[in-house]
Rosetta silent file (secondary structure, phi, psi, omega in degrees, C-alpha in Angstrom):
SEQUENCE: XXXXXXXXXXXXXXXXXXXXXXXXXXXXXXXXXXXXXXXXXXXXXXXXXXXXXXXXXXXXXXXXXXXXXXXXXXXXXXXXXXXXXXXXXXXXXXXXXXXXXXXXXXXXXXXXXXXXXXXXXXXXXXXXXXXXXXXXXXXXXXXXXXXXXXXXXXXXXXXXXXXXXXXXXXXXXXXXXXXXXXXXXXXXXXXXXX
SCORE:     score description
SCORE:     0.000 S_00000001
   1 L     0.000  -60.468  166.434    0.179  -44.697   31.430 S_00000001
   2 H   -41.247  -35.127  179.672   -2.906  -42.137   32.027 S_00000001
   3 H   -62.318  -53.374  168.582    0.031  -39.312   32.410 S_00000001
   4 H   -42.902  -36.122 -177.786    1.542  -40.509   29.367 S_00000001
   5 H   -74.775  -33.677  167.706   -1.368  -40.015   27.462 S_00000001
   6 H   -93.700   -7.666  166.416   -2.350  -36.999   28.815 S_00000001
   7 H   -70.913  -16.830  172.421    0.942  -35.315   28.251 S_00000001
   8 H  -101.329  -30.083  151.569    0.521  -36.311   24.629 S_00000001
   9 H   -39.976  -58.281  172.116   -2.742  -35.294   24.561 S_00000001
  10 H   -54.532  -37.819 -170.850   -1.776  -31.766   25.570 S_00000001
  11 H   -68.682  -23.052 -169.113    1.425  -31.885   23.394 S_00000001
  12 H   -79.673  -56.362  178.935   -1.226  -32.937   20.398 S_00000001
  13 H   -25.058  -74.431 -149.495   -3.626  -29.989   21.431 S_00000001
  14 H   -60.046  -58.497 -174.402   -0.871  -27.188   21.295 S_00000001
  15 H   -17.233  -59.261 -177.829    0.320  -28.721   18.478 S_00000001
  16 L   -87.254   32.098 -170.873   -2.660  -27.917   16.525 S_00000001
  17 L   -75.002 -154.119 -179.867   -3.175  -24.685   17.666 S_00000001
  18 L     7.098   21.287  144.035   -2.838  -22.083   14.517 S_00000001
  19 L   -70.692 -168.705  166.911   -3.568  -25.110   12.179 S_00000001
  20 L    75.552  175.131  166.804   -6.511  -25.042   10.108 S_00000001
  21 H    71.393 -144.638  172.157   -8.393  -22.048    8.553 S_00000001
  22 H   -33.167  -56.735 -179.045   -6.000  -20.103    6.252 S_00000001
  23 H   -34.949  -36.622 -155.003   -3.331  -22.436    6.748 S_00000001
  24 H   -78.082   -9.198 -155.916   -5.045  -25.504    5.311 S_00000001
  25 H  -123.806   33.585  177.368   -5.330  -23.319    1.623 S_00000001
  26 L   -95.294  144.049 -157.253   -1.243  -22.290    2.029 S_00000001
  27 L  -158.887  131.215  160.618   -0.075  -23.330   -1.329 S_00000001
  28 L    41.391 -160.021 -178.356    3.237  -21.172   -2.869 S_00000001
  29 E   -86.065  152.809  156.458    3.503  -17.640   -1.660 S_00000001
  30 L  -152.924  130.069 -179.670    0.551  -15.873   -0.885 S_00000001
  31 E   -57.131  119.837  175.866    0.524  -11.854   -0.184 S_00000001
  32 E  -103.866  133.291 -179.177   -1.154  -10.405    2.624 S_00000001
  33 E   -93.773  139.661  174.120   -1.355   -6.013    2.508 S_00000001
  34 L   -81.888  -23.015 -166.259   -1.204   -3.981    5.412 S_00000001
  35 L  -141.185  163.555 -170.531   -3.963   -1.220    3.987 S_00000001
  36 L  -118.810    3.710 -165.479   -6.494   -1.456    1.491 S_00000001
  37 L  -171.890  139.189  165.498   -6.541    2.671    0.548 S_00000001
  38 L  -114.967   99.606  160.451   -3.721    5.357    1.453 S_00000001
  39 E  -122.291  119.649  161.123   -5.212    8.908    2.305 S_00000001
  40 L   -98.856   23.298  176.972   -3.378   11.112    3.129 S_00000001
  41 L    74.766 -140.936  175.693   -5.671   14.295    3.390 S_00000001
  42 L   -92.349   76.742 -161.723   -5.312   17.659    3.272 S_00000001
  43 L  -102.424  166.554 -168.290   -1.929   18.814    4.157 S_00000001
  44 E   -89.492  145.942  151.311   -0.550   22.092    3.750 S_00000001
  45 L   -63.716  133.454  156.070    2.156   23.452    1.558 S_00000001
  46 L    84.722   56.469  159.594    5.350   25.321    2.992 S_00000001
  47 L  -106.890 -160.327  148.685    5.559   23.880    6.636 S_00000001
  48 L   -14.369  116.015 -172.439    8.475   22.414    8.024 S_00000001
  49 L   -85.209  131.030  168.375   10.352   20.335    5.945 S_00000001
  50 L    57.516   61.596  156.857   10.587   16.405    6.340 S_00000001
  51 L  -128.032  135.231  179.928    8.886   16.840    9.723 S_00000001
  52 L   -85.051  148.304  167.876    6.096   13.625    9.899 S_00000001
  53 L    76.798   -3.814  168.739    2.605   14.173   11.222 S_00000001
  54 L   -83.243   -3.961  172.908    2.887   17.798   11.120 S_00000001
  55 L    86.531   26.519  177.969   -0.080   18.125    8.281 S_00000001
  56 E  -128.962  168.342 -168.928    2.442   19.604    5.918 S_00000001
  57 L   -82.974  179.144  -41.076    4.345   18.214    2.987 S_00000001
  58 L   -65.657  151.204  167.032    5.988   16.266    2.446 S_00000001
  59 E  -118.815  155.089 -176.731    4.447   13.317    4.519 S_00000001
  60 L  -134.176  127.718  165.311    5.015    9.561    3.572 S_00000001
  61 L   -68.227 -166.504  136.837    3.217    6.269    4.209 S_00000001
  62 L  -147.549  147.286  174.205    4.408    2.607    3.962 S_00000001
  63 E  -119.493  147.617 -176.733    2.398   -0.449    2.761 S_00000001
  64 E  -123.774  135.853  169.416    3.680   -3.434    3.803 S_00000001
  65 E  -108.479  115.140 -147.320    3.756   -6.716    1.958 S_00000001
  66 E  -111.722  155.158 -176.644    3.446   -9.621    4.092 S_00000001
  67 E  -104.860   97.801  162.944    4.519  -13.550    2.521 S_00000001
  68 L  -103.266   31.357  173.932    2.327  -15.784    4.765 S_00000001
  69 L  -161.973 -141.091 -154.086    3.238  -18.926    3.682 S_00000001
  70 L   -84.983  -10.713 -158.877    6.017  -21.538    2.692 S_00000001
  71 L  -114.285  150.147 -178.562    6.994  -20.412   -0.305 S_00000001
  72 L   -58.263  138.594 -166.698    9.332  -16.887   -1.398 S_00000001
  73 E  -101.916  138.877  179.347    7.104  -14.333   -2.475 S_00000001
  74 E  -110.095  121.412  164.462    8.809  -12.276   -5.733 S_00000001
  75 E  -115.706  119.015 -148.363    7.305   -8.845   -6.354 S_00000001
  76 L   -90.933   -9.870 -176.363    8.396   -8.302   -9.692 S_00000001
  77 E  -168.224  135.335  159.685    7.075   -4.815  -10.297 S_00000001
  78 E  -116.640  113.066  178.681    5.471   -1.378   -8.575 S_00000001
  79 E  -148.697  167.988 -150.735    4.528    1.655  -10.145 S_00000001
  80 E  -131.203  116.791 -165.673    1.893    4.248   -8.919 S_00000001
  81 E  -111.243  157.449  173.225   -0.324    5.024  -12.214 S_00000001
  82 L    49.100   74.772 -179.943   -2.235    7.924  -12.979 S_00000001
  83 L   -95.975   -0.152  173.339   -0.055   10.148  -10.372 S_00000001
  84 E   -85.040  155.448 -158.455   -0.512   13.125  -11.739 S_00000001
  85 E   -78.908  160.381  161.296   -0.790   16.793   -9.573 S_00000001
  86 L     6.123   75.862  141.345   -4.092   19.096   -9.997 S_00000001
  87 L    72.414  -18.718 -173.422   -5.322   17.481  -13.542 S_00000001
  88 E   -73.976   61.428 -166.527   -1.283   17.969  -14.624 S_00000001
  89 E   -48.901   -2.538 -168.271   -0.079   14.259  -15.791 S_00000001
  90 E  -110.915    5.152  148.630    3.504   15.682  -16.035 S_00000001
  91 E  -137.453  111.783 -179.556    3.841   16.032  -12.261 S_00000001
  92 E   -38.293  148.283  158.216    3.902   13.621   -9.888 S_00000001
  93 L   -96.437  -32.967  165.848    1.949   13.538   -6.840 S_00000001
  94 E  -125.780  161.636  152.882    3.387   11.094   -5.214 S_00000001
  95 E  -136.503 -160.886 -174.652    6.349    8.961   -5.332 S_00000001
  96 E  -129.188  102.844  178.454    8.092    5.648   -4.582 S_00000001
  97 E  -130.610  150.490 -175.159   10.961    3.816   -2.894 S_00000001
  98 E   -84.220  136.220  149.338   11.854    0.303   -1.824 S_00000001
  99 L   -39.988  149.304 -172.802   13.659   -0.091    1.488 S_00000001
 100 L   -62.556  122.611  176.777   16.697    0.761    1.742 S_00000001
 101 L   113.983  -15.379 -179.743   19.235   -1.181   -0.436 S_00000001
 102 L  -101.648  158.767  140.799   16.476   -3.131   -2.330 S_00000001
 103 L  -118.825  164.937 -172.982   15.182   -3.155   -5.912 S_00000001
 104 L   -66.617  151.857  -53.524   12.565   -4.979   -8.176 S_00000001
 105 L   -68.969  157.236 -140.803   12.562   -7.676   -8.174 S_00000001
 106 E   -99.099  159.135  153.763   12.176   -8.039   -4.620 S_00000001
 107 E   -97.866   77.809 -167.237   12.289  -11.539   -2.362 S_00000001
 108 E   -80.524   99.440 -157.363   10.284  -11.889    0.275 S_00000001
 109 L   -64.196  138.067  157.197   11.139  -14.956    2.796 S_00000001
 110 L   -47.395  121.810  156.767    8.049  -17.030    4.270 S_00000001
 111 L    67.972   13.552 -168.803    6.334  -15.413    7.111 S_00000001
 112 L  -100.935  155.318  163.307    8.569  -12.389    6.052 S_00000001
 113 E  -120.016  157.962 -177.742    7.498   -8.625    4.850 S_00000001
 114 E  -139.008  161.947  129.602    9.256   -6.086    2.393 S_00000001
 115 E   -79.328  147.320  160.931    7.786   -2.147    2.286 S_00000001
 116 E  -152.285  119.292 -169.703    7.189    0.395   -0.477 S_00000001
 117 E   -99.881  160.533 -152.130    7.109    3.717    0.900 S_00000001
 118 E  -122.814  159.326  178.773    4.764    6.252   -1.119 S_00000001
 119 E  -121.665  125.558  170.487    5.783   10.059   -0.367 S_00000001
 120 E  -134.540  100.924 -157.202    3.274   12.875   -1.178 S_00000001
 121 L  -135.486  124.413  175.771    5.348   16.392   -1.806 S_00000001
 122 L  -143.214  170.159 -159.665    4.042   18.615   -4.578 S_00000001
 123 L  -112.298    7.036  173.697    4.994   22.182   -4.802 S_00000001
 124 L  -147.309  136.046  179.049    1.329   23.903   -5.406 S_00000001
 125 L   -34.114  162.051 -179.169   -2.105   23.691   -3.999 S_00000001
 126 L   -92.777  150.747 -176.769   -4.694   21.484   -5.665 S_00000001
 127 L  -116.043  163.066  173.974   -7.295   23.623   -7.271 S_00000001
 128 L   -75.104   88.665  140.347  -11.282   22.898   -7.757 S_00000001
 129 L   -50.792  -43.314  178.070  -11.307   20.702  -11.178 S_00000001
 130 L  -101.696   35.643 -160.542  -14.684   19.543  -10.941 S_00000001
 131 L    27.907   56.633  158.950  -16.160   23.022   -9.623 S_00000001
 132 L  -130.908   42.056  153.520  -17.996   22.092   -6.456 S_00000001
 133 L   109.570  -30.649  176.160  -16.424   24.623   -4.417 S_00000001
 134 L  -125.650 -177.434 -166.776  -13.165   22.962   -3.055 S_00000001
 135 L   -71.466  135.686  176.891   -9.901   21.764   -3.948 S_00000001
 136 L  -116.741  162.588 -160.734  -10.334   18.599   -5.373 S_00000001
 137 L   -76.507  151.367 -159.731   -7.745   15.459   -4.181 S_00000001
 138 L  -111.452  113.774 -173.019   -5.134   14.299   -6.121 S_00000001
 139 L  -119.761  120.584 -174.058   -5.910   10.048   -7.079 S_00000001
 140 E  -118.356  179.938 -177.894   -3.437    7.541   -7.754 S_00000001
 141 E  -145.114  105.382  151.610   -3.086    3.779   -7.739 S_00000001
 142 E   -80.218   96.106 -132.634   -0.520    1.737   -6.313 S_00000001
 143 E  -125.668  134.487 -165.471   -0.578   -0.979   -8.460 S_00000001
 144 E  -139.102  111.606 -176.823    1.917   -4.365   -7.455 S_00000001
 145 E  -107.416  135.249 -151.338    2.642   -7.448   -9.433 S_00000001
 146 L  -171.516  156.566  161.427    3.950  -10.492   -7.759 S_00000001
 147 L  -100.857   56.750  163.244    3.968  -14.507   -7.752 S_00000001
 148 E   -54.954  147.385  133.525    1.410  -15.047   -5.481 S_00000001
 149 L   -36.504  -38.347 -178.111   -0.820  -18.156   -5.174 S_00000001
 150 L   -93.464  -27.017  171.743   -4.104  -15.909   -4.109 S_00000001
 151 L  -158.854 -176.489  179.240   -3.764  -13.433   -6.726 S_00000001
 152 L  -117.442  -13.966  173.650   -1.632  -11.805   -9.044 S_00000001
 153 E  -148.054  171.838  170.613   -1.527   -8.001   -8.541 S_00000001
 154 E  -143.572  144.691  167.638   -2.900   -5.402   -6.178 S_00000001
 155 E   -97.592   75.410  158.883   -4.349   -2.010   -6.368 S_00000001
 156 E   -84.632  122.857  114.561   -4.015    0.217   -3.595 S_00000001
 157 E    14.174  140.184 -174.645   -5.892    3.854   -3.828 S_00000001
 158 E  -163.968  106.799  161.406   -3.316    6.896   -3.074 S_00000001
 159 E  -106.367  179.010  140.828   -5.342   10.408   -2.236 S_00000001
 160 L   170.285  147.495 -179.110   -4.055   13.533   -0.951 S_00000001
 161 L  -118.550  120.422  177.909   -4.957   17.073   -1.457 S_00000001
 162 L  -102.368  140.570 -156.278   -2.336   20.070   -0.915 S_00000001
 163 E  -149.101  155.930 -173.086   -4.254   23.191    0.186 S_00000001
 164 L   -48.090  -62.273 -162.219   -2.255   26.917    1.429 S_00000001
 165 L   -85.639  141.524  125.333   -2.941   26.737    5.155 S_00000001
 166 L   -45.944   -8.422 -166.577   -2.365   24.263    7.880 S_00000001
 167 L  -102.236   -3.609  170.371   -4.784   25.810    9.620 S_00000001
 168 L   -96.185  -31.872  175.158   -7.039   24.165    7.022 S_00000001
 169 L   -23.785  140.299  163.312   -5.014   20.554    7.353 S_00000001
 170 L  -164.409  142.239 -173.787   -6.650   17.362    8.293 S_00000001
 171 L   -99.963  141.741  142.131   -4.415   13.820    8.115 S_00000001
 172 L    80.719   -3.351 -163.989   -6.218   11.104    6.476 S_00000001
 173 L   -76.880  158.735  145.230   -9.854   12.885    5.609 S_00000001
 174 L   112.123 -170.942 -166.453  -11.493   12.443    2.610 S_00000001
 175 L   -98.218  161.169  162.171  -12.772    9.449    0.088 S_00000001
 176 L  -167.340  116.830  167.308  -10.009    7.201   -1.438 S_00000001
 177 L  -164.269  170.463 -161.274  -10.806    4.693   -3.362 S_00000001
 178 L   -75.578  123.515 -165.859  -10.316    2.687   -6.630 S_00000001
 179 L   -54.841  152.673  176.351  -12.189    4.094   -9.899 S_00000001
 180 L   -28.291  -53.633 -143.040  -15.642    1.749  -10.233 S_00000001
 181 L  -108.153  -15.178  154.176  -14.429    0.014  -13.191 S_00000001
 182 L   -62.044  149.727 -177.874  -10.890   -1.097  -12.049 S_00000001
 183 L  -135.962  126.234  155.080  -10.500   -5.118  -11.598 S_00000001
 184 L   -70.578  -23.230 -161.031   -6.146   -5.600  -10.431 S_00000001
 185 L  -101.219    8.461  176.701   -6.858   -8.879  -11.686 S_00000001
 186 L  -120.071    7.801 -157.397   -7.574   -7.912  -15.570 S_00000001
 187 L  -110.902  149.637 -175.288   -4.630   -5.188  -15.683 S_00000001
 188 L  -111.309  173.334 -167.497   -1.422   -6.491  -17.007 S_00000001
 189 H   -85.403   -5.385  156.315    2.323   -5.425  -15.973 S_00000001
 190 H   -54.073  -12.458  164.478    3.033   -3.379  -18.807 S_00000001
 191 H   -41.881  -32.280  172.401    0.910   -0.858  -17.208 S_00000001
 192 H   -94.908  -10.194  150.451    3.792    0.109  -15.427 S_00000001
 193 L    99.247 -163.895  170.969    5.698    0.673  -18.424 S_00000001
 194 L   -69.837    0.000    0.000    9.569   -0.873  -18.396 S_00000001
C-alpha cells in the first residue's frame, strides 16, 4: 500500500510540473513574440547579393509568432508602417513575406508558431536628415493584428541604416525603438490600409 501511494504520489508530482504560473491565466489564444525591436544596423550597399550575415544588403530577419495556449491563434493582418527610405515615403525600406505558401489570414495551431520575414534592401545610402554628422537610420514599425486573449496587436521597431562601405558595417548597432507616443493597443487595423 505505501508503494502504491508513493507511485501516485510521484505520478501526481510530475503531473503538475509546468502547471501553474502562465498556464493558470491560458484563456483563448494568446501570442507570445520572439523579439521586441529588429535592428538591423549599418550594412553596406553593393556586396554580394542574397549572401546572409555578410553586412551587406539585402539581409532579412524573422519574428516569430508563438500560440501558447488551447485555442487557434488568427493573425488577421501585418503591414510595416512608416517604411519609408532616407525621409522618401515612396520607397520602401523594408519589406514583408509570410512563409512560404501562407497568406493573411493566418492560423496558428496551439503551442504552434507562424513567421513574417522582414527584408531590408534599398538601393542608396541613408543620408544625415537630422544633421548631426551621420547617416541617420531608416525606422519602421511592424505592426500585427490578431485574436489574442492578452492583447490585440503588436508593434515591433524595424531600424537599419545603408551606408557605401562595408568596411564601415556593423550588424545590429544602433537605437531601435518605438516613437514615445505609440500605444499598439489604441491603433486600429485600418492602419494597414486594405
Amino acid at each position: 500500500m505505501k508503494q502504491t501511494f508513493g507511485l501516485i504520489l510521484a505520478f501526481g508530482a510530475l503531473a503538475g510540473v509546468g502547471c501553474g504560473g502562465e498556464e493558470d491565466d491560458c484563456t483563448g489564444a494568446v501570442i507570445e513574440q520572439s523579439t521586441t525591436a529588429l535592428q538591423f544596423g549599418s550594412l553596406a550597399i553593393g556586396g554580394a547579393r542574397n549572401v546572409q550575415g555578410d553586412l551587406s544588403l539585402p539581409e532579412s530577419r524573422t519574428v516569430f509568432l508563438k500560440n501558447r495556449c488551447g485555442a487557434p491563434l488568427v493573425v488577421r493582418k501585418a503591414c510595416l508602417i512608416e517604411n519609408g527610405h532616407d525621409g522618401d515615403a515612396n520607397v520602401a525600406a523594408f519589406s514583408r513575406e509570410y512563409e512560404p505558401g501562407l497568406d493573411l489570414p493566418i492560423s496558428v495551431s496551439p503551442a504552434k508558431d507562424t513567421a513574417i520575414r522582414l527584408t531590408f534592401d534599398v538601393d542608396t545610402p541613408n543620408t544625415d536628415l537630422s544633421d548631426n554628422g551621420e547617416p541617420d537610420f531608416n525606422r519602421s514599425s511592424l505592426v500585427v493584428f490578431y485574436n489574442a486573449s492578452n492583447s490585440a496587436a503588436i508593434a515591433i521597431p524595424v531600424c537599419g541604416r545603408a551606408i557605401e562601405s562595408v568596411d564601415e558595417a556593423s550588424a545590429g548597432s544602433g537605437p531601435c525603438e518605438l516613437p514615445n507616443d505609440f500605444d499598439a493597443s489604441a491603433i486600429d487595423e485600418s492602419i494597414c490600409g486594405d
